[in-house]
C-alpha positions in Angstrom: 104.2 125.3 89.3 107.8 126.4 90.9 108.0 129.5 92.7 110.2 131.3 90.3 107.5 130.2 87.6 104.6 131.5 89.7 106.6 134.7 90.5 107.0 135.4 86.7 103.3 135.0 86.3 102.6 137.4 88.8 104.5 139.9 87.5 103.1 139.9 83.8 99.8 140.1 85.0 101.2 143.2 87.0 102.6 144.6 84.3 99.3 144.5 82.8 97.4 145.9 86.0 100.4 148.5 87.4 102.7 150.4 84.1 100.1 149.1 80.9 96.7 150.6 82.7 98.1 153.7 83.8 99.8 154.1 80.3 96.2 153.3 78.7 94.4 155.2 81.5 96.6 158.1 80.7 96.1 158.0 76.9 92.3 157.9 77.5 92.6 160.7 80.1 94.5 163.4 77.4 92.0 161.9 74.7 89.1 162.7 76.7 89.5 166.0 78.0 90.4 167.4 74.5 86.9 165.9 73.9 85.6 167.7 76.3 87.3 170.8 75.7 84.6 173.0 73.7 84.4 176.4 75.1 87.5 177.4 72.6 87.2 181.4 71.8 86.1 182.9 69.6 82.9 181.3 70.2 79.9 182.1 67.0 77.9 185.0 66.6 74.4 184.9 67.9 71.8 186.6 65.6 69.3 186.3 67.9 70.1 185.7 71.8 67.1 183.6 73.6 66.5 184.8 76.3 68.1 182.6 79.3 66.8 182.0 82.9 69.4 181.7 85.8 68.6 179.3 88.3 70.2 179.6 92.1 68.7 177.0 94.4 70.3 177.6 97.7 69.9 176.0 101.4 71.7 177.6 104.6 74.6 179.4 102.1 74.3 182.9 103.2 77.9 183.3 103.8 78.4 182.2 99.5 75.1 182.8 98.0 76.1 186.4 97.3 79.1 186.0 95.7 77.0 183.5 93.0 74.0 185.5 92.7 76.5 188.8 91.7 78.6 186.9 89.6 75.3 185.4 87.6 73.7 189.2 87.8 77.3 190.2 85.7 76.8 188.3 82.8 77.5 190.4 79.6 75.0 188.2 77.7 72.1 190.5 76.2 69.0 189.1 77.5 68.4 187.1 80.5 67.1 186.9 84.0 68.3 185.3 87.2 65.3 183.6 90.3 67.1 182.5 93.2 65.6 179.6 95.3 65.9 179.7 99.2 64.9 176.6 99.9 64.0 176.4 103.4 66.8 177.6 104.8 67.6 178.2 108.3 70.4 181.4 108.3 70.7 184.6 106.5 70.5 183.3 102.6 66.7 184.1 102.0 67.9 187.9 103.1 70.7 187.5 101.1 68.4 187.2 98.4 66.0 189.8 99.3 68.5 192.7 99.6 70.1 192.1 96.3 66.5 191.6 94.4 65.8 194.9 95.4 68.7 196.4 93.7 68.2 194.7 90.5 65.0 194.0 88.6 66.6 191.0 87.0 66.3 189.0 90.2 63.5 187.7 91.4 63.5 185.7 94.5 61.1 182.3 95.5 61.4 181.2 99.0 60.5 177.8 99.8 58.8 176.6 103.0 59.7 174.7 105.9 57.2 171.4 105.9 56.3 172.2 102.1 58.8 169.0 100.8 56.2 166.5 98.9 57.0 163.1 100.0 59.3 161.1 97.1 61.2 164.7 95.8 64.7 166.1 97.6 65.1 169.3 98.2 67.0 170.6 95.7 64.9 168.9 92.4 61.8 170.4 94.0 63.2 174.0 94.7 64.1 174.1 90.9 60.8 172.3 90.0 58.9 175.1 91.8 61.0 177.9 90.0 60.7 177.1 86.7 56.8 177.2 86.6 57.5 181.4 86.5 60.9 180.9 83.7 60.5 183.1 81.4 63.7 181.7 78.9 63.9 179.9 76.2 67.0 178.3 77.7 67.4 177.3 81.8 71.0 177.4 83.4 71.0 175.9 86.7 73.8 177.1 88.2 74.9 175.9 92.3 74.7 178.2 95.0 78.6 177.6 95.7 79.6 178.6 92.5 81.1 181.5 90.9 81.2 182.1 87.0 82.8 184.4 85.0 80.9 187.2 83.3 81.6 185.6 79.6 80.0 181.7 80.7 76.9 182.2 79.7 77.6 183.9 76.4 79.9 180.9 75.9 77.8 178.3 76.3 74.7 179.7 74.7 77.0 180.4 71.6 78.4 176.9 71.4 75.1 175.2 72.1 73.2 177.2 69.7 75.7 176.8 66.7 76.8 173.3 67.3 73.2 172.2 68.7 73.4 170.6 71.5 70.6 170.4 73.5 72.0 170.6 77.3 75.5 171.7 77.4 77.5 171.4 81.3 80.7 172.5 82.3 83.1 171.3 84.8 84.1 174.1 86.8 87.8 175.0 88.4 87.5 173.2 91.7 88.8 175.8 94.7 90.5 174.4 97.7 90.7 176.1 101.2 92.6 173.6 102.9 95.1 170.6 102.8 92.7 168.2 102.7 90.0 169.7 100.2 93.2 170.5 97.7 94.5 166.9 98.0 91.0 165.0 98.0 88.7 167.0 95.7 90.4 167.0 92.7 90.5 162.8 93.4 87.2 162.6 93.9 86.2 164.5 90.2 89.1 162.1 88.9 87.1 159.1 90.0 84.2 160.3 89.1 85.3 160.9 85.2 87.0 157.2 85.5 83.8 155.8 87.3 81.1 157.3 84.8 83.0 157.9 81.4 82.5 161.3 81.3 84.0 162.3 77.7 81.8 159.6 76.4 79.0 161.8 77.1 80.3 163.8 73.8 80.0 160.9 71.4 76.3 160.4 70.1 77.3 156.7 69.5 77.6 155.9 73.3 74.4 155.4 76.0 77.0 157.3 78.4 75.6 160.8 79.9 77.1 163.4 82.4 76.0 166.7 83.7 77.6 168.6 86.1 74.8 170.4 88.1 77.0 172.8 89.3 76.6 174.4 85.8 73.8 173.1 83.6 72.6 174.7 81.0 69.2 172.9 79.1 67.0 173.8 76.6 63.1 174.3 77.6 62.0 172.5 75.4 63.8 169.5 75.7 63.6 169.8 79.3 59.8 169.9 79.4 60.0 167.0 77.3 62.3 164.8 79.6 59.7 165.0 82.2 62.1 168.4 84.0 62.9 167.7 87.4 59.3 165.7 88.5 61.1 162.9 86.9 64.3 162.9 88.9 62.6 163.8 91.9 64.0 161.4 93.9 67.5 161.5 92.6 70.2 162.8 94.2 72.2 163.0 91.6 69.3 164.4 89.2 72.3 166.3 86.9 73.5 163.5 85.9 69.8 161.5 85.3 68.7 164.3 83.1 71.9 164.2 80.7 70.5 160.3 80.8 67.2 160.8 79.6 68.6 163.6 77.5 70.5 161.3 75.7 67.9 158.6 75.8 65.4 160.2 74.0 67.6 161.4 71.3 69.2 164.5 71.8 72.3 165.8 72.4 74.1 166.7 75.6 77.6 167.6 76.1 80.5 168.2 78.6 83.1 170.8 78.8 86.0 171.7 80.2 85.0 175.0 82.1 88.2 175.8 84.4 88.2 179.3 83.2 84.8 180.2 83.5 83.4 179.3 86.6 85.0 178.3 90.3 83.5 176.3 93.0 84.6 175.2 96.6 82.6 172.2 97.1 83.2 171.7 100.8 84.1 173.8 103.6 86.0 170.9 106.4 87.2 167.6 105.4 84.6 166.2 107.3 82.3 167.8 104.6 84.6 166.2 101.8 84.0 162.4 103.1 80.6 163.0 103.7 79.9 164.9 100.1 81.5 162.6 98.1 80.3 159.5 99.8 76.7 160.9 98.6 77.8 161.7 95.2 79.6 158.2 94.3 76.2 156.5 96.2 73.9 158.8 94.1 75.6 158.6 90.9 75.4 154.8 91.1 71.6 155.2 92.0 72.7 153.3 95.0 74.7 150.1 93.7 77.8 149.2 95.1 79.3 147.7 91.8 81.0 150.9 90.3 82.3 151.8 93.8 83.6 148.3 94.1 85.5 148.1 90.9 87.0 152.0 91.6 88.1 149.7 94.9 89.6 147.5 93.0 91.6 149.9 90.8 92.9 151.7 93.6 94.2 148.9 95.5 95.8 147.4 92.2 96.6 149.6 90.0 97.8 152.2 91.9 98.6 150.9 95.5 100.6 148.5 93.8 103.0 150.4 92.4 104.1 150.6 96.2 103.5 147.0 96.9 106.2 146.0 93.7 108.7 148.3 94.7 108.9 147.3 98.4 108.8 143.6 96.7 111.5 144.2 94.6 113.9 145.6 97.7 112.6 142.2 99.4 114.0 140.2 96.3 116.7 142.2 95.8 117.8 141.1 99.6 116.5 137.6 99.4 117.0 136.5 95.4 115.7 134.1 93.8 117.0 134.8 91.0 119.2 137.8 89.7 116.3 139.1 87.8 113.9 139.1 90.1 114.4 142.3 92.5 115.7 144.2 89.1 112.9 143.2 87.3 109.8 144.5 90.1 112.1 147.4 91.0 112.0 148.2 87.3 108.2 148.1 86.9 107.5 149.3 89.6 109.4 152.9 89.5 107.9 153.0 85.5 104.4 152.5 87.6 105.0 154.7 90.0 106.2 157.5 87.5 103.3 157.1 85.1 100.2 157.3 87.8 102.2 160.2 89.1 102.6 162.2 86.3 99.0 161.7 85.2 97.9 162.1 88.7 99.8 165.9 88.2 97.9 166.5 85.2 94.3 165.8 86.9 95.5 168.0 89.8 96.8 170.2 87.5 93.5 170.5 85.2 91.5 171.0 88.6 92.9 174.3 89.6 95.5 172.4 92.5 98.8 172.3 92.5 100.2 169.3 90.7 102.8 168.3 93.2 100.1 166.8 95.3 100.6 163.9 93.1 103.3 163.0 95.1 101.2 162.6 98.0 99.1 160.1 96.3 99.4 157.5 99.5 97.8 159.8 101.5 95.0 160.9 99.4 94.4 157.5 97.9 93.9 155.7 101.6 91.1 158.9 102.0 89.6 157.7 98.8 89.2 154.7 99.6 88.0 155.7 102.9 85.3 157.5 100.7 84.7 155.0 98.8 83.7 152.2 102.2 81.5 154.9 103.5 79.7 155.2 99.9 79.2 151.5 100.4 77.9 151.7 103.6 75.5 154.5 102.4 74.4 152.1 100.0 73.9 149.1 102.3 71.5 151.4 104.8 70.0 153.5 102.4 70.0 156.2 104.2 71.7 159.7 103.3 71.4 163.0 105.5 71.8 166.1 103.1 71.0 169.5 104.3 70.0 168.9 107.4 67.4 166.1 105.8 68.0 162.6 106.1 66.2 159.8 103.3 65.6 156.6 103.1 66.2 154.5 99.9 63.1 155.2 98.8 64.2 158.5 99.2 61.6 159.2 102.1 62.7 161.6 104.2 63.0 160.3 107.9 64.0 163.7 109.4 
């Protein structure tokens, strides 16, 4: 095979990996989300409002767990009570808790013990495990301690679940930034993870695919009790998104929305805190195998660093010709590449709650993605994963 031929090869197979993926990537992107987007006003009458429990398990967040546990207590739905979990924590968030029980007899408050962690659960299954043992609704919403919902989400979603019956229904909050790097890394990090698991697939009952977002999770009881609850994710640390599974499994019906104007989270505080939290969520949500995290390798270095490498190419071949279709023809490509994954990239950051001109800083994001994505490999080469100030094993034992 001649050069030239070789060179024409490559670049119909790049065609296929750089402008046709990201045009078919895109499609599936628009396609999904208006899948996903199901919190669309007016939402149906309830008759009769079940009552609905409010879960807030919480380590070391005094400085946000107020904010959450007001914005949950300012609900305008009828009937429903909020426990906060402090789960062991070290600062000012079990007083948090405390002072704003004894304002308002809808919140009650469970603290959590240090030493009290059975061997084989995390933290945050087993603070949720002890709470709902004292639930009193016939619906659970386990909501994070670093989120901040709007006083119409639970309506929402208790409307639309109860009319459409689903029997979990999760929501993918606005994602708040508070720096450079949290605004231009974040939103990356929730667009791999809807590439890497299939999220909108979650909404079709012909798939095996499930997702939950446990930063707002709302479940029936008594599908939950009859998953197993949280004793049988234990050991999980991404137990949201192993409950949509065995949701799913066993026959009912979980679904994902778009919920960027009815709840906010900042996920991490320091970018340090970004490459460390999303290292733990690719490594829990692939129960701690490397082959999802590989092939979201793959499709970074390809299909979207590659846009970069054909362009420089085609300057290269424009210089040194081969022939006069050469340097015109990766130049070409490669700017249609480039332009798609951009413009998409907008619309992620865009849908996120970010500004979407941070597109255009895709280099620099993408090389911290991939940095993520080595030290999610590395996490699931040794196992072991600090969180919270714990650190486990594999076998999810803790070790400190």
């Amino acid at each position: 095979m001649s050069a030239q031929t070789l060179e024409w090869v490559l670049g119909g197979l790049y065609l296929l990996l750089g402008p046709a993926a990201w045009a078919l990537f895109g499609f599936g992107m628009i396609k999904g989300r208006q899948r996903m987007d199901l919190l669309q006003k007016p939402w149906p009458a309830l008759a009769d409002p079940p009552l609905v429990t409010i879960l807030v398990p919480a380590k070391d967040e005094g400085e946000r767990i107020g904010g959450c546990l007001r914005s949950a207590l300012a609900q305008d739905y009828p009937d429903f009570e909020v426990i906060a979990i402090d789960d062991r924590s070290t600062d000012q968030t079990g007083k948090v808790m405390d002072e704003l029980a004894s304002c308002d007899a809808r919140l009650r408050v469970i603290h959590i013990k240090e030493g009290s962690l059975p061997a084989g659960w995390l933290g945050k299954p087993f603070a949720l495990h002890t709470a709902v043992s004292s639930a009193k609704g016939k619906w659970f919403c386990f909501v994070d301690s670093d989120v901040v919902l709007q006083p119409d989400v639970v309506s929402g979603t208790i409307a639309v679940a109860q009319y459409k019956q689903f029997d979990l229904f999760s929501i993918l909050p606005r994602l708040e930034s508070g720096s450079f790097w949290e605004s231009l890394i974040v939103p990356l990090g929730g667009a791999a993870t809807s590439a890497m698991y299939m999220l909108p697939l979650t909404n079709y009952n012909e798939t095996k695919v499930a997702f939950a977002n446990g930063q707002y999770l709302c479940i029936r009881r008594d599908v939950y009790d009859a998953i197993g609850g949280h004793e049988a994710v234990c050991g999980t640390f991404s137990e949201d998104v192993q409950i949509a599974r065995r949701v799913k499994g066993m026959g009912y019906r979980p679904r994902l929305s778009v919920g960027t104007d009815y709840a906010a989270v900042r996920m991490y505080s320091s970018r340090g805190a970004v490459f460390r939290g999303w290292a733990r969520n690719f490594y829990g949500g692939s129960l701690g195998r490397p082959w999802r995290i590989l092939a979201a390798i793959a499709f970074t270095l390809v299909c979207c660093f590659g846009a970069y490498i054909a362009i420089g190419w085609g300057v290269w071949r424009q210089i040194h010709p081969v022939s006069w279709v050469g340097g015109i023809g990766w130049l070409a490509a490669g700017s249609i590449h480039l332009v798609l994954m951009t413009y998409f990239l907008s619309l992620m950051y865009s849908w996120s709650g970010n500004r979407p001109a941070l597109a255009l800083l895709f280099p620099l994001g993408g090389g911290s993605l991939l940095a993520i994505f080595i030290r999610s490999l590395w996490l699931c080469a040794t196992g072991n994963v600090e969180w919270r100030g714990t650190t486990y094993s594999r076998s999810m034992r803790r070790l400190s």
